[in-house]
C-alpha distance (Angstrom), angle and dihedral (degrees) to the residues before:
residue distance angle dihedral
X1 . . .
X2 3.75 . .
X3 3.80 114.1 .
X4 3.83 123.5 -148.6
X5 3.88 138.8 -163.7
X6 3.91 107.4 -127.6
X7 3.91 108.0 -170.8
X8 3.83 112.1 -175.7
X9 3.54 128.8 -171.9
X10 4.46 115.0 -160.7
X11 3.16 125.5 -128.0
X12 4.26 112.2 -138.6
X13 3.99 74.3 -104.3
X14 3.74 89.6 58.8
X15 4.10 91.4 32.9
X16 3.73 97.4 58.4
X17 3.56 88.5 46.0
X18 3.72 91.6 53.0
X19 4.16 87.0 47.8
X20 3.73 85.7 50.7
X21 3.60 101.5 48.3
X22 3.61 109.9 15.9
X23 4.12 144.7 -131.4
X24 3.68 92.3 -75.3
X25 4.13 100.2 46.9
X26 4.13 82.0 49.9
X27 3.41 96.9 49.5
X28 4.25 88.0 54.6
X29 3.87 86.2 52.6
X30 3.69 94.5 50.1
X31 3.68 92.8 42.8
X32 4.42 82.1 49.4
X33 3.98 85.2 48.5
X34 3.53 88.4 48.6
X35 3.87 99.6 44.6
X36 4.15 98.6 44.7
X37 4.16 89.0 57.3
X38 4.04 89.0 40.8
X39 3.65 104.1 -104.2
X40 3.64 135.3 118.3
X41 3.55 135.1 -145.0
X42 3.71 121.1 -118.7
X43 4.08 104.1 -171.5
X44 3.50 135.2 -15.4
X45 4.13 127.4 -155.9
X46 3.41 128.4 164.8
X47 4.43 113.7 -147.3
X48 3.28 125.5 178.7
X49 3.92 121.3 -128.0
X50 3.92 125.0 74.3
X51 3.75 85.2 -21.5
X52 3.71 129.1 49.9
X53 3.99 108.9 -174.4
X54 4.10 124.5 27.4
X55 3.99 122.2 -166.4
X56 3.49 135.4 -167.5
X57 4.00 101.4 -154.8
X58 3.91 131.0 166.6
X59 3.52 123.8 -143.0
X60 3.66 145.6 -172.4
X61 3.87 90.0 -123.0
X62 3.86 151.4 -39.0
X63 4.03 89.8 -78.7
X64 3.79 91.7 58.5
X65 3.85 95.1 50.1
X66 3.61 93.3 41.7
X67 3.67 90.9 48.7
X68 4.16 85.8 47.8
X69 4.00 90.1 56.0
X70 3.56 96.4 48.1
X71 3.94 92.3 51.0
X72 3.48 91.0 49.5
X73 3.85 102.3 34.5
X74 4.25 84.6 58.9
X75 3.68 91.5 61.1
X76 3.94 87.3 66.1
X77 3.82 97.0 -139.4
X78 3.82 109.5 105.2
X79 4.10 126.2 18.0
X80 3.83 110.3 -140.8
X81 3.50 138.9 -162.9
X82 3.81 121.8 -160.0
X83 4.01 121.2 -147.6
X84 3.64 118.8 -167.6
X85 3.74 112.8 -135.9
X86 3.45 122.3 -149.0
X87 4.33 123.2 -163.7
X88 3.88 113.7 -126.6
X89 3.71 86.8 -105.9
X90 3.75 91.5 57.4
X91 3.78 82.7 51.2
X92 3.22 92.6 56.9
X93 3.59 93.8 58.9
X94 3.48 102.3 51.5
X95 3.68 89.4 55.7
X96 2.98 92.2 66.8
X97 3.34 107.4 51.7
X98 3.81 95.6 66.7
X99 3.43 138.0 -173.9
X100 3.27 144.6 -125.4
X101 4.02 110.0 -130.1
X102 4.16 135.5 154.1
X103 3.94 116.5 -155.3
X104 3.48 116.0 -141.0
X105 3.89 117.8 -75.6
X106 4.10 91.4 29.5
């Protein structure tokens, strides 16, 4: 299954709920979240900077992780960003299909 980097960032909606509740009751909801659209989660780590939670999670496909950030992003507690992640074999691939592409000024 595809795997994706899911970067979120709280809002003090989401943070007080996170001081409420704590890291491990929010990692059980995410892994629920997860579950109900057929996904799991591979890791979990909150960080503190520009974003406060990363997760590894795999998915069947692009729809089902767009449709996750959507869901979530309408409840107005946590901003995410999604990342596709590709395996070194997929990599491989793609570099091999080429392209042909001028920069500007060529």
């Amino acid at each position: 299954m595809p795997k994706y980097l899911i970067a979120g960032s709280y809002t003090s909606e989401g943070a007080q709920a996170l001081l409420r509740d704590g890291g491990t009751a929010r990692k059980a909801a995410v892994e629920a979240a997860l579950k109900s659209a057929g996904c799991s989660l591979e890791s979990l780590y909150f960080a503190f900077g520009d974003s406060d939670v990363f997760c590894i999670v795999e998915a069947p496909d692009n729809a089902t992780v767009a449709g996750l950030s959507v869901a979530t992003g309408a409840l107005g507690a946590v901003h995410l960003r999604t990342i596709v992640l590709l395996t070194p074999q997929e990599m491989d691939a793609a570099a091999r299909k080429g392209a042909s592409y001028r920069p500007p000024g060529k």
